[in-house]
N, C-alpha and C positions, 0 to 999 in steps of 0.2 A: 695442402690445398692453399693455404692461406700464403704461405712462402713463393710458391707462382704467382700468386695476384698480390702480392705485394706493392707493386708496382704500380697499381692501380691510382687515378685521377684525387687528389686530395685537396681539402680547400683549408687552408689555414684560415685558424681562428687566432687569437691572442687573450690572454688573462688580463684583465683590468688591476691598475696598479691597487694596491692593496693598500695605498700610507692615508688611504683618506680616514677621516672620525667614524670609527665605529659607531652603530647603535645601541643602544641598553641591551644588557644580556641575562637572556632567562635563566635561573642555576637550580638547579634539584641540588638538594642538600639529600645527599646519601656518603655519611662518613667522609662529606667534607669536599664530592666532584663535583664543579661547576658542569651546566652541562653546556655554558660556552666551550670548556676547555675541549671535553667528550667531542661534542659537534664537528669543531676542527679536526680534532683527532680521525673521525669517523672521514671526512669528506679529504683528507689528505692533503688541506690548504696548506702546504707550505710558504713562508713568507718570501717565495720570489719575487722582485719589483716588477720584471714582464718574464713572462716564459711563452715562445711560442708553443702554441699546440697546434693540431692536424684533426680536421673534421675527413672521417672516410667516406668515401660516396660510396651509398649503397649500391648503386647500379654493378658495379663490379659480381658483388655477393649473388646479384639476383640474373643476372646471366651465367654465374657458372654454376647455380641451379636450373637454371635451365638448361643447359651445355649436358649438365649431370644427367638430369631426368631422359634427353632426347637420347644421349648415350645407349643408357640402359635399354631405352624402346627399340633400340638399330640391334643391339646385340640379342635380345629376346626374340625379334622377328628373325634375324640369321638364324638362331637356332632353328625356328619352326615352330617354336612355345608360345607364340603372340596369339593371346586370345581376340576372336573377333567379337563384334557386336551383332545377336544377341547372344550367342553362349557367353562371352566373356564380360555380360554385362556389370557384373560384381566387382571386376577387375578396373572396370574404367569408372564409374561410379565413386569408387576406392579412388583413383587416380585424381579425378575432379576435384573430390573433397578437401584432398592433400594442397590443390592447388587455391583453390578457395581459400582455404584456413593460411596457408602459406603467404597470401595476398594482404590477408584480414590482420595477421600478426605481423608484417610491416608495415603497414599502413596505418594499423590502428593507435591514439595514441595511446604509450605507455603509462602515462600520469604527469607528463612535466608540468612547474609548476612554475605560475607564472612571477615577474618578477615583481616584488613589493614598490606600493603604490601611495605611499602614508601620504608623502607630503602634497600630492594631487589630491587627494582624495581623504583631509582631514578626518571627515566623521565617519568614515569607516574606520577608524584606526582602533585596531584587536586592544579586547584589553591586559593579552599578554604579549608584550612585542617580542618573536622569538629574531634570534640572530639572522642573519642575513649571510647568505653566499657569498664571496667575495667574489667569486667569479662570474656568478649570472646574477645575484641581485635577489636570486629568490629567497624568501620565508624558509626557517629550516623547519619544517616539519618532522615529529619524532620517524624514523628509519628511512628518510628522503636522504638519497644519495646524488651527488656530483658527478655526471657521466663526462667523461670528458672526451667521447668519440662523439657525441653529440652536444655538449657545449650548454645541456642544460640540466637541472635539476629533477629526478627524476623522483614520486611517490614512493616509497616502497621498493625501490632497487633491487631485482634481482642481478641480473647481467645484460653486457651491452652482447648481443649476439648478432655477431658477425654474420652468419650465414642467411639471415631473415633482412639485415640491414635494420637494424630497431633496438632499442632496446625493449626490456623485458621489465615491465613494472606491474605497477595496482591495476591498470587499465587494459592490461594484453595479455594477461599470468595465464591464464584459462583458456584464452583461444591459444596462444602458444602451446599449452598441454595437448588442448585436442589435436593440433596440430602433429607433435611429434607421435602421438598413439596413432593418428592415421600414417604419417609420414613411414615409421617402424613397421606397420604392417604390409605398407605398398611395398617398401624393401626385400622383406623376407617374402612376400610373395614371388618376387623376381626367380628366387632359387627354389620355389617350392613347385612353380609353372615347369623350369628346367628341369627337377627330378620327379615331375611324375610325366613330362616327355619321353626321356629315356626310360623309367619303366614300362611304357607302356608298346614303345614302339624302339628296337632298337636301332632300327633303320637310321638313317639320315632325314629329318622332316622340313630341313631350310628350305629356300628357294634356291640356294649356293651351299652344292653337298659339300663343297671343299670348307665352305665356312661355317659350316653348321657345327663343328666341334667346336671352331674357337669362338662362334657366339657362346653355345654353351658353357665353355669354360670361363668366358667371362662372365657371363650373368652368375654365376654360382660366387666367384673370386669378388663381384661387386656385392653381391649378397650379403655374402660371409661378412669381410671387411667394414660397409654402411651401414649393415645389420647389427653388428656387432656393437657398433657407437651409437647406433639412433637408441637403440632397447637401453644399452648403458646410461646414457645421457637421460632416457625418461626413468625407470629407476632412480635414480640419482634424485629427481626433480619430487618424486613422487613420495622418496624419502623426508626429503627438506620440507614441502607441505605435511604429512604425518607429524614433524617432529615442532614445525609453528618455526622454522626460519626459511630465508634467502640463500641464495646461492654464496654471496658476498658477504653477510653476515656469519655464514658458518665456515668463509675462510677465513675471518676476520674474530672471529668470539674470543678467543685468548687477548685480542687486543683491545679488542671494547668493553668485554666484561675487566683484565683491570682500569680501563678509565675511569667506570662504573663504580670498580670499589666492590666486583661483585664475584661469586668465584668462577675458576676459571670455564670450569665445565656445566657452567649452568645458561638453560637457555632461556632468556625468559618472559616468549613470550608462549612458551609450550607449554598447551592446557588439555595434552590428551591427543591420542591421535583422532580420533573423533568429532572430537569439536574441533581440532585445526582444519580439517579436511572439511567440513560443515561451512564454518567462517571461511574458508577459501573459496567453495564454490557458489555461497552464498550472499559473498560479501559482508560478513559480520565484523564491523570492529574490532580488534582485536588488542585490548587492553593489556599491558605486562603483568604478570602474573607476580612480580615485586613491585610492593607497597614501598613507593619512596614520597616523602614528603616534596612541594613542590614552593619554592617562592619566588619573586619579583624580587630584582633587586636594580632599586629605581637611579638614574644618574648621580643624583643626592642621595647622601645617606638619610636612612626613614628611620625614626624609630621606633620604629614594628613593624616586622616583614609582612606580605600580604601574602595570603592563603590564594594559592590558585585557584582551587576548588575541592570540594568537600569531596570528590574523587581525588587519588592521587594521579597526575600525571607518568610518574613513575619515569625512568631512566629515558626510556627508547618509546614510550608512546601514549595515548590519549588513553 
């Protein structure tokens, strides 16, 4: 899918050169990892001087969801399986929601975070200055990743998903969820319409007896195939909430936990499937579940480090 629309309209952006004076950098002393070094490490700033990049237009993704959706409705009606309104009122109901939620997790935003504001705005200046983006400029916030299909800094990064045109962070995780549990069931329902037509009726029930097979056979073949990825893909989703990470986090753990200093198979901000699933859809903070000590370490040397706070900040979060 993604290989046909390839091709699709793109707006270049560009990385801002990187040789300018760094800011003061926040470091968690755990066995000795800055967590400027981590940070970089995490967001994948390499020291290029300019690198272009490519913003993708969503537009592409969101017409060939629709492309997709009409599809299936042309081949459902061939068959004769097209529920109407009112008996099929469940169906379309189901179908709205999908588009609703689908609307709501592109549109809505993900968490980007805007860029830091010190020297405008003296007296707000935090009194822990965390590192700065090299490339948007924003505050690194602990598990804020760099999207670079979007050109900003996103909360809580899970993935840039292509098919909603959005990414997926602290601000969308949940509607994107309901999204895919509706999306997955409008799916399967496609092939569910098609086999209990043919049980019921062996006839031909299109409008075009000639095409009433090969609707059917499509709707079944789109079924299987979409079915088979949308159910995968929430699974998937529904694992990584239970387990208290990201998408990007759990392809990336071996590389961050040794930044961390921490071992390889530990996740940590998993406090139970429970309480992650809780804090996920309640929005609870979610503090690392490793005690790391937290200091400033100011332009000048101090002689005595300052205590973040009587909480530990911990590796990856508040």
């Amino acid at each position: 899918m993604v290989v046909f629309f390839g091709a699709c309209p793109k707006e270049k952006i560009k990385r801002r050169l990187i040789d300018e004076p760094q800011p003061r950098r926040l470091e968690h002393v755990h066995g000795g990892g800055p967590v400027g070094t981590l940070l970089d490490d995490m967001n994948d700033n390499d020291p290029e001087p300019l690198v272009e990049r490519t913003k993708t237009d969503p537009t592409c993704a969101r017409l060939t969801w629709i492309g997709f959706h009409a599809f299936g409705m042309l081949l459902l009606y061939l068959s004769g399986n097209l529920p109407l309104w009112p008996e099929g009122q469940l169906f379309w109901t189901l179908a709205g929601m999908t588009t609703v939620l689908y609307i709501a997790a592109g549109l809505k935003d993900p968490g980007y975070l805007p860029p830091s504001d010190v020297e405008a705005n003296p007296r707000e200046k935090p009194l822990l200055e965390l590192p700065q983006c090299t490339l948007c400029q924003a505050g690194q916030l602990p598990r804020a990743k760099h999207c670079y299909d979007c050109g900003r800094c996103v909360n809580r990064l899970d993935h840039h998903c292509w098919w909603v045109g959005n990414c997926v962070g602290v601000g969308n995780h949940r509607v994107f969820l309901c999204y895919l549990v509706c999306q997955a069931t409008l799916i399967c329902s496609f092939g569910v319409f098609v086999a209990r037509g043919a049980y019921t009726s062996p006839t031909p029930l299109g409008p075009v007896p000639v095409l009433s097979g090969l609707g059917s056979v499509g709707c079944v073949g789109m079924s299987s195939v979409l079915g088979l990825l949308s159910v995968s893909l929430l699974l998937f989703q529904c694992g990584l909430i239970a387990r208290g990470e990201t998408t990007w986090e759990h392809l990336r753990r071996e590389r961050i936990n040794a930044a961390a200093k921490l071992p390889p198979d530990m996740r940590p901000y998993d406090r139970g499937p429970l309480r992650n699933c809780a804090g996920f859809w309640l929005g609870w903070p979610s503090p690392p579940a490793a005690t790391v000590t937290s200091t400033v370490t100011p332009a000048a040397p101090a002689s005595k480090p300052l205590i973040a706070s009587d909480r530990p900040l911990g590796v990856f979060g508040l």
